[in-house]
DODREN-251615 format. One line per field, with one value per residue: residue in three letters; y, x, z of N, C-alpha, C in turn. Coordinates in nm, 2 decimals. Layout:
BEGIN
r: [Ala ...];
n.y: [Y ...];
n.x: [X ...];
n.z: [Z ...];
ca.y: [Y ...];
ca.x: [X ...];
ca.z: [Z ...];
c.y: [Y ...];
c.x: [X ...];
c.z: [Z ...];
% end
This chain:
BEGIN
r: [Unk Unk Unk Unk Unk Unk Unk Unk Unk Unk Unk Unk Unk Unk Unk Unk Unk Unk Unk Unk Unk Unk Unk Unk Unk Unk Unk Unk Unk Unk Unk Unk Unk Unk Unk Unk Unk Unk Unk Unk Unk Unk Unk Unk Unk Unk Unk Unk Unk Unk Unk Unk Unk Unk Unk Unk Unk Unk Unk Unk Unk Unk Unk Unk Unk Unk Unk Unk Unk Unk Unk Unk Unk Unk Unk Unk Unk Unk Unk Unk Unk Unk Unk Unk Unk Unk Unk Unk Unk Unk Unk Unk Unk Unk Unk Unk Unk Unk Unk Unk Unk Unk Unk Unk Unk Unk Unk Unk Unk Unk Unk Unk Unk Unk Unk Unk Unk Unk Unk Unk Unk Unk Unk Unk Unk Unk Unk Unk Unk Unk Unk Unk Unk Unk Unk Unk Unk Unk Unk Unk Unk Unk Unk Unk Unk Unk Unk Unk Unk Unk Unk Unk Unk Unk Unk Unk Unk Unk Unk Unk Unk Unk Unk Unk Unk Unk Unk Unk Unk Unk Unk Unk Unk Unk Unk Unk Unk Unk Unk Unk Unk Unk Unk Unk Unk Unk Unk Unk Unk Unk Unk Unk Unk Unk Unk Unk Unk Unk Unk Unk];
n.y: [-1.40 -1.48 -1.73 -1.80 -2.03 -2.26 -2.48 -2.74 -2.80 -2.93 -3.09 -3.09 -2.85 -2.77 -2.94 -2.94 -2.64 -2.70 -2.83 -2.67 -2.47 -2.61 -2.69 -2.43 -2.22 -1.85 -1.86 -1.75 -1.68 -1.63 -1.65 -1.63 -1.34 -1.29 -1.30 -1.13 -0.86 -0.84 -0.77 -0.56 -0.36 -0.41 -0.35 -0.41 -0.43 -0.21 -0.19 -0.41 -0.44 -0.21 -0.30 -0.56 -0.49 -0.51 -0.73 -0.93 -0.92 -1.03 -1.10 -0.91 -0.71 -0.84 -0.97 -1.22 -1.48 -1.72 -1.67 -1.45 -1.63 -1.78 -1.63 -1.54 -1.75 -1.94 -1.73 -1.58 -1.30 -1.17 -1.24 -1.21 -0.92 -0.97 -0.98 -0.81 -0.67 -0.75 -0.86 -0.70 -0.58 -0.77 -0.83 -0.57 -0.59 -0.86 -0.78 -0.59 -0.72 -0.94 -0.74 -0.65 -0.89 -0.89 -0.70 -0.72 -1.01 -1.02 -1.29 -1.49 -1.69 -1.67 -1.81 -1.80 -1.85 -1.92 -2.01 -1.92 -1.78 -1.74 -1.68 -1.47 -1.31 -1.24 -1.37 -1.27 -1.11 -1.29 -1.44 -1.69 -1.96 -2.23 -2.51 -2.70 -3.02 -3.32 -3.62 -3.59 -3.75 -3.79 -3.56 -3.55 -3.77 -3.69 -3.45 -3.50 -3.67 -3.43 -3.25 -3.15 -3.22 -3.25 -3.43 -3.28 -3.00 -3.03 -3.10 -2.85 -2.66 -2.79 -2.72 -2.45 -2.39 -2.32 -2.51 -2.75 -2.85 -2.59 -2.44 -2.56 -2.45 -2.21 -2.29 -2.28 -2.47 -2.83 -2.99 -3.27 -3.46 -3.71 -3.98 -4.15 -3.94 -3.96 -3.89 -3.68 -3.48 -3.57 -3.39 -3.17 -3.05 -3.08 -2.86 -2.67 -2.65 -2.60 -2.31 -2.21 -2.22 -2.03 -1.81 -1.76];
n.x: [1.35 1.13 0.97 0.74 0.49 0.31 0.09 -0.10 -0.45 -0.53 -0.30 -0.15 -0.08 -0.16 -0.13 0.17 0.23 0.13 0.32 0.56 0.48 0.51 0.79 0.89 0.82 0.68 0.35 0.16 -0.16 -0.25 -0.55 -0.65 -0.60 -0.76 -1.00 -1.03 -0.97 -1.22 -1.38 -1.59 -1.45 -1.24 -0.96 -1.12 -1.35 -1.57 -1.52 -1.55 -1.86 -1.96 -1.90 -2.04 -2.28 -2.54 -2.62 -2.50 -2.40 -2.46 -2.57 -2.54 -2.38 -2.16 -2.01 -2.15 -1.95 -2.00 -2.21 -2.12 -1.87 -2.07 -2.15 -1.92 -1.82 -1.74 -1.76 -1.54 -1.49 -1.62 -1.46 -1.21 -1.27 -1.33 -1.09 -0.90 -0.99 -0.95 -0.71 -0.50 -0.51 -0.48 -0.25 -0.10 -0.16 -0.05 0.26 0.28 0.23 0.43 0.66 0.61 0.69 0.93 1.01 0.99 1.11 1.39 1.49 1.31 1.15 0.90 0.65 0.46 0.19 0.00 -0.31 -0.31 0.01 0.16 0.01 -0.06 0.18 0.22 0.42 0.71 0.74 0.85 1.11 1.23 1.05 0.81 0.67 0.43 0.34 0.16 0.05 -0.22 -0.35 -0.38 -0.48 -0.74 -0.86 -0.82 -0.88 -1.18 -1.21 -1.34 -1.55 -1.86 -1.80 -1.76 -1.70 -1.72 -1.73 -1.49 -1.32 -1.32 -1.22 -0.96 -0.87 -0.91 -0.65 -0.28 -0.14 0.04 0.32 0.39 0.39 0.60 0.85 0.87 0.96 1.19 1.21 1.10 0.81 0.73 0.47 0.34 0.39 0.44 0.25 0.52 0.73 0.67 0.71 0.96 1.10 0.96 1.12 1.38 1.36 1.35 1.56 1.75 1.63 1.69 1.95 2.01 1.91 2.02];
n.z: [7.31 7.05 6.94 6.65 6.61 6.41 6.20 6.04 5.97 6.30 6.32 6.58 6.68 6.99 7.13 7.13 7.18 7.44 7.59 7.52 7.71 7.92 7.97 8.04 7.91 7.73 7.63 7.37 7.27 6.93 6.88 7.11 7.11 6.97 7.01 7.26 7.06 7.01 7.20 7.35 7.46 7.26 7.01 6.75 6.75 6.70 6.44 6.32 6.35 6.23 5.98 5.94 6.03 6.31 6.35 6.40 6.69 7.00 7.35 7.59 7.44 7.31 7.05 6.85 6.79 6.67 6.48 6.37 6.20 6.08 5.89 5.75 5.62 5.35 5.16 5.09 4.97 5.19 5.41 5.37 5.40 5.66 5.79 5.75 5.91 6.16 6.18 6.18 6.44 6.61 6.54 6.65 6.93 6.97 6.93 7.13 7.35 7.35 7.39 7.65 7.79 7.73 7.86 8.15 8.18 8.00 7.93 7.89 7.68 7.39 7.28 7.02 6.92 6.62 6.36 6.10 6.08 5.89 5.66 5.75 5.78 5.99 6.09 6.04 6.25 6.42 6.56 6.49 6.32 6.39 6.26 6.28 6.19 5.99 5.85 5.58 5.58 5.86 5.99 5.87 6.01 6.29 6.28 6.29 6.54 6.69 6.83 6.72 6.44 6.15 5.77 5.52 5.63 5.73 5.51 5.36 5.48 5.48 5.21 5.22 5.38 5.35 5.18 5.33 5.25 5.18 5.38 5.50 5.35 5.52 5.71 5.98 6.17 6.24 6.33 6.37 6.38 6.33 6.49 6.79 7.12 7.27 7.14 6.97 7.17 7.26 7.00 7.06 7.27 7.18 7.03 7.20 7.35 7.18 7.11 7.36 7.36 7.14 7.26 7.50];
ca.y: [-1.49 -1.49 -1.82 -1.82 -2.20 -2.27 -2.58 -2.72 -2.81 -3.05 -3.14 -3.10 -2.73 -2.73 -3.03 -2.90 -2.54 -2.70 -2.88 -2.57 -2.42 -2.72 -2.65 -2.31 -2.09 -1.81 -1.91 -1.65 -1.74 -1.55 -1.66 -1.58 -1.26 -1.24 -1.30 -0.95 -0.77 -0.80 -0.74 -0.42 -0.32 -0.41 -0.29 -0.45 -0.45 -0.08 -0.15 -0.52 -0.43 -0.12 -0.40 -0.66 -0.48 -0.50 -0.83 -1.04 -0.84 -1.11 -1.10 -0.77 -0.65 -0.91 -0.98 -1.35 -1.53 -1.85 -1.60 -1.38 -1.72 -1.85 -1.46 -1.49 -1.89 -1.96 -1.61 -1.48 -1.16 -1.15 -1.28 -1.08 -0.77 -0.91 -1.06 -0.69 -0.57 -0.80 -0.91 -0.60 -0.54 -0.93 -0.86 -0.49 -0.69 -0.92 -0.70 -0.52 -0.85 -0.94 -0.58 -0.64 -1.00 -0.84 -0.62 -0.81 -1.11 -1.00 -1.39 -1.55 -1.77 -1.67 -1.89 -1.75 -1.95 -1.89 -2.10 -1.86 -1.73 -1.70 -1.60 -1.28 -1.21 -1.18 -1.47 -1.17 -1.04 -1.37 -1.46 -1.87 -1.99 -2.38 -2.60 -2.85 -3.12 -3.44 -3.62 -3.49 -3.86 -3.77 -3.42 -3.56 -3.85 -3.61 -3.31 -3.62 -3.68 -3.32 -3.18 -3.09 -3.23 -3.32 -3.47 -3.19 -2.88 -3.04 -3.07 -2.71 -2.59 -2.82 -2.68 -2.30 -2.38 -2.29 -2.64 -2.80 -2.83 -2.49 -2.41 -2.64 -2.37 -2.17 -2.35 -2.33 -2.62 -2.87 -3.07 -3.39 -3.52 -3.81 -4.08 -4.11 -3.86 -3.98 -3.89 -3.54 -3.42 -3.52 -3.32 -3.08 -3.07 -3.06 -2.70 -2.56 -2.68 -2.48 -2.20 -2.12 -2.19 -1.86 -1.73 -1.71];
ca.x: [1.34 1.01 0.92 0.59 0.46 0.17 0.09 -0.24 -0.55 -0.53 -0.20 -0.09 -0.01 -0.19 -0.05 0.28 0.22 0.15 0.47 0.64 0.45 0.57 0.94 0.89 0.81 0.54 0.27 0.07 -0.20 -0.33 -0.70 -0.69 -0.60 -0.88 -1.12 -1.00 -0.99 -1.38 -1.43 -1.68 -1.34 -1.10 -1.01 -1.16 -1.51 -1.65 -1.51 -1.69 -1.99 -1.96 -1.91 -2.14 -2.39 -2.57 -2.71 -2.36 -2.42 -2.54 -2.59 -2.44 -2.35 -2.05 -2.00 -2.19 -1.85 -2.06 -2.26 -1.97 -1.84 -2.15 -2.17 -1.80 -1.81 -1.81 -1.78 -1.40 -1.51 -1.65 -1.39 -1.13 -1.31 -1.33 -0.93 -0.82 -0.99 -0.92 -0.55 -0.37 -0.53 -0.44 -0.08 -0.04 -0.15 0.10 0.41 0.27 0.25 0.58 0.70 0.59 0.68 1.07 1.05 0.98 1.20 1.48 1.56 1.22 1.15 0.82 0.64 0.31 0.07 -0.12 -0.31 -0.23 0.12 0.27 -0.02 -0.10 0.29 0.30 0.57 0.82 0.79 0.87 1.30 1.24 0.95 0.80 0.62 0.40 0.30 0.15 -0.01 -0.32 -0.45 -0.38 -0.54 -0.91 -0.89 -0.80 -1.05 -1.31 -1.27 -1.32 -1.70 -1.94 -1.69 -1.84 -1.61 -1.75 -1.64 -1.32 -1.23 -1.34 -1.14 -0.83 -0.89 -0.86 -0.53 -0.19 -0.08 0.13 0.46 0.46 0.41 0.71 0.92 0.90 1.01 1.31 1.23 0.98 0.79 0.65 0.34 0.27 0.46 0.36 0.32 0.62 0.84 0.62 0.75 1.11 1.13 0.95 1.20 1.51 1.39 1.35 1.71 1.82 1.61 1.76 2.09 2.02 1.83 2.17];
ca.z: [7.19 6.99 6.83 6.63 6.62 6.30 6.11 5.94 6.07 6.36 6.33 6.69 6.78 7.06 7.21 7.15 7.25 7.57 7.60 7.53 7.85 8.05 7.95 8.08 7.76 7.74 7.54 7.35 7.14 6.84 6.91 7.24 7.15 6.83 7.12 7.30 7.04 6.88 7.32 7.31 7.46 7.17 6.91 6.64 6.79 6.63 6.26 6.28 6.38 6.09 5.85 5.92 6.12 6.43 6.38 6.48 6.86 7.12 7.51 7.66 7.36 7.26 6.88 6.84 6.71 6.55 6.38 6.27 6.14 5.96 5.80 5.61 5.63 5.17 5.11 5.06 4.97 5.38 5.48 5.38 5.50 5.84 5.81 5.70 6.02 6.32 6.19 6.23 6.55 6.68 6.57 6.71 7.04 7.01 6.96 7.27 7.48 7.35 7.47 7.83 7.86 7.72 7.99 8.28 8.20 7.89 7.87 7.83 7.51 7.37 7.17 6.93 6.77 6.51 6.24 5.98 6.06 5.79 5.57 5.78 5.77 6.13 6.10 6.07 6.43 6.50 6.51 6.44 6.28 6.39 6.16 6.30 6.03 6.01 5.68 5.51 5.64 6.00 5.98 5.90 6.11 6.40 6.33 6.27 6.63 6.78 6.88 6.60 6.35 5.99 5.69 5.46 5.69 5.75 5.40 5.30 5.59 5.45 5.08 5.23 5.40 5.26 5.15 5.42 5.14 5.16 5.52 5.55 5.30 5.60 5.89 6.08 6.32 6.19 6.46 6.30 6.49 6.24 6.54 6.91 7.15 7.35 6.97 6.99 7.31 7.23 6.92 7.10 7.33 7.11 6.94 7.34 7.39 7.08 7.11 7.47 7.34 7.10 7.34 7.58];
c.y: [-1.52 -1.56 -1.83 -1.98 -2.17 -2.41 -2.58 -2.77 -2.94 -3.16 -3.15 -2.98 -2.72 -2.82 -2.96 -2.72 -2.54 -2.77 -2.76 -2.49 -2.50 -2.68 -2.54 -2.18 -2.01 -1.82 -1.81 -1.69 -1.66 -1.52 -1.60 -1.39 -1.18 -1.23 -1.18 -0.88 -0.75 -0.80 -0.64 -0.31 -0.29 -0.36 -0.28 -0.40 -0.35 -0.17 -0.32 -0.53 -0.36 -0.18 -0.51 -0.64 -0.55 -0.69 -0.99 -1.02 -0.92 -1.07 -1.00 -0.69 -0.75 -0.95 -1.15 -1.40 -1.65 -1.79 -1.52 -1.49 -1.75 -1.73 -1.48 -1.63 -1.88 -1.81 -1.54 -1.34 -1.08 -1.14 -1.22 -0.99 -0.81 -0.94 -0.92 -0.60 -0.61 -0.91 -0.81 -0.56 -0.69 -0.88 -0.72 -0.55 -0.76 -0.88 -0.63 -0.61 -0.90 -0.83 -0.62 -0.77 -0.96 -0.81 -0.66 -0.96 -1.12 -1.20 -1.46 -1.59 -1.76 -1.76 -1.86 -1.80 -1.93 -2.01 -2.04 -1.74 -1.67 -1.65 -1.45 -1.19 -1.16 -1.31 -1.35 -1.08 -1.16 -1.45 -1.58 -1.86 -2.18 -2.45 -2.70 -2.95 -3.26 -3.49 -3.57 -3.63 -3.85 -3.64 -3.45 -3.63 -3.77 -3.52 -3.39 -3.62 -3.60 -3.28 -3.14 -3.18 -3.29 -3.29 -3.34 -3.02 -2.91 -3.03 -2.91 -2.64 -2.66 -2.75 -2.49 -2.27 -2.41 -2.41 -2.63 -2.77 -2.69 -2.41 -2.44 -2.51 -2.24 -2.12 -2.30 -2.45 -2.68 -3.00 -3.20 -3.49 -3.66 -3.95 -4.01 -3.94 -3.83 -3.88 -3.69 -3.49 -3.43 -3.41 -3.17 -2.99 -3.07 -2.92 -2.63 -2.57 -2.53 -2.36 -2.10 -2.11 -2.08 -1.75 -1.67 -1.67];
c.x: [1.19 1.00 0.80 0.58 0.30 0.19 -0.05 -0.34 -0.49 -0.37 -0.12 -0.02 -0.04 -0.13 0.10 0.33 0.24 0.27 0.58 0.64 0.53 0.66 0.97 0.90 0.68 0.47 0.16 -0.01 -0.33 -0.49 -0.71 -0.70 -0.71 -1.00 -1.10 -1.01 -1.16 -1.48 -1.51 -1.59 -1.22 -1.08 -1.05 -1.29 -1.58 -1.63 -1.57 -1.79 -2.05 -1.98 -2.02 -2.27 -2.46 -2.64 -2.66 -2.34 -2.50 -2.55 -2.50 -2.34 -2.21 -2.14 -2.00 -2.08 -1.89 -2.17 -2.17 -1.93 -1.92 -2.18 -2.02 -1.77 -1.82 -1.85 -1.62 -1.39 -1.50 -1.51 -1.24 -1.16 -1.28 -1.19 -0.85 -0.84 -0.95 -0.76 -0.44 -0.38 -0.53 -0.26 0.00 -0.05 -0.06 0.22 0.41 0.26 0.41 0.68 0.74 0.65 0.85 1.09 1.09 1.07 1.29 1.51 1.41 1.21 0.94 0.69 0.47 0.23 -0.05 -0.17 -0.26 -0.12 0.17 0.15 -0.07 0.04 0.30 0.40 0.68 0.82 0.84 1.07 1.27 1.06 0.92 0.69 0.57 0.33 0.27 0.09 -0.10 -0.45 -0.49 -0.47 -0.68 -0.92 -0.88 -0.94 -1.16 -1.37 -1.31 -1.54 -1.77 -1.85 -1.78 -1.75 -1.61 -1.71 -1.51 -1.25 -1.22 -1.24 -0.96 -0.78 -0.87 -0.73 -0.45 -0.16 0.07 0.30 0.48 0.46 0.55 0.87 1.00 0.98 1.19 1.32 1.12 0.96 0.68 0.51 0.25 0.32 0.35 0.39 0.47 0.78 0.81 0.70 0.91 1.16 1.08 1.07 1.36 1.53 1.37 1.47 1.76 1.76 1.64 1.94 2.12 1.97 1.97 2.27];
c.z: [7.16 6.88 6.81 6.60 6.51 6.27 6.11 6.03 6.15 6.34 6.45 6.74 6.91 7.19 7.23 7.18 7.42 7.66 7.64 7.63 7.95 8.05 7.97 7.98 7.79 7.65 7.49 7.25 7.07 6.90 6.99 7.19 7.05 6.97 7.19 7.19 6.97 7.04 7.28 7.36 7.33 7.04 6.76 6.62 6.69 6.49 6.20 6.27 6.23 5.98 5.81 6.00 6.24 6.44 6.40 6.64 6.89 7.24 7.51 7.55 7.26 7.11 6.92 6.75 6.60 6.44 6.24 6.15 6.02 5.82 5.68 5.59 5.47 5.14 5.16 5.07 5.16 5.43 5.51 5.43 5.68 5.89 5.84 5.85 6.16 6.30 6.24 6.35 6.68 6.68 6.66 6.85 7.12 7.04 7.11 7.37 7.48 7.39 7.61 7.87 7.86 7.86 8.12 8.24 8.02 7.83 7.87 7.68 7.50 7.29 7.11 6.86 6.74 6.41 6.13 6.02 5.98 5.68 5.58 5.73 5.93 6.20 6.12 6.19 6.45 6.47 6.44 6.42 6.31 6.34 6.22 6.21 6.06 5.85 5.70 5.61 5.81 6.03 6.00 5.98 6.26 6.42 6.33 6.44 6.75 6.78 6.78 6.47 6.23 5.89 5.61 5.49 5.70 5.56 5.34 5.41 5.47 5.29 5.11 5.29 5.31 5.31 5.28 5.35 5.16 5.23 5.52 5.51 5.41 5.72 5.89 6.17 6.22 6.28 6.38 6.39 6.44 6.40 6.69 6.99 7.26 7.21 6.97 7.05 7.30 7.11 6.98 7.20 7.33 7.07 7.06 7.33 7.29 7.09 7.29 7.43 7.26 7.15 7.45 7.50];
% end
């Protein structure tokens, strides 16, 4: 069983990714696997470099990622080029971790999170789709309190995500993270139940 897990910025996937670890799920997560592929191993790395030249390459040859960033940061155009090159090689990734994790244990419950899920379209490897959501109020005050954090990045970030409403359109499960985290963890906790009950 392969549930992909998204919602908007700072809304609480990561809390509840790790819940879903606790409850004995395997936890695969997109990033992690964006980080392998732009490795001098992976295989994004050549057709990034191709694109944005040699002058995103840091220490030991790795692709400087806060550079990369500040390079297609307010430039779409960028951005798509480097989406088109290191999305299809995050999600062939995945299908091949979800492969192996089949293999070695047929009844495991997967669970995939991405921020953008559903706008890569690699929601459709995934059987159930989970929605985490909170208001638009909760979102800033949240990323407000994270490292570097400035009002002005966060809203340009919230202004490039696909509207919450229609994340929601989505869902199969929808995990509400507006209440404590005691409220979190139970709802979290209701969509493991069911998703082993279609899982068996």
């Amino acid at each position: 069983m392969i549930a992909g897990l998204t919602g908007g910025l700072a809304c609480g996937k990561s809390f509840v990714a790790a819940a879903f670890q606790e409850l004995g799920c395997r936890v695969i997560e997109a990033d992690a696997l964006g980080h392998e592929v732009l490795r001098p191993e992976g295989e994004a790395y050549a057709a990034v470099i191709a694109q944005f030249g040699h002058g995103i390459v840091g220490d030991q040859g790795l692709i400087d990622r806060p550079k990369l960033a500040a390079r297609v940061f307010g430039d779409p155009a960028a951005l798509e080029k480097l989406n088109a090159i290191v999305h299809p090689a995050v999600q062939q990734r995945a299908v091949r971790r979800f492969r192996e994790i089949g293999e070695r244990d047929p009844h495991a419950i997967v669970i995939y999170t991405a921020a953008i899920l559903i706008e890569t379209g690699a929601y459709k490897n995934c059987g159930k789709l989970i929605v985490v959501s909170c208001t638009r109020e909760q979102q800033i005050e949240r990323a407000m309190h994270r490292h570097d954090a400035n009002m002005s990045d966060i809203l340009a970030r919230l202004e490039r995500q696909m509207p919450m409403e229609k994340k929601l359109e989505f869902a199969d499960y929808v995990i509400d993270t507006t209440g404590t985290k005691a409220d979190t963890l139970r709802q979290t906790k209701m969509v493991f139940e069911d998703l082993r009950t279609l899982e068996s």
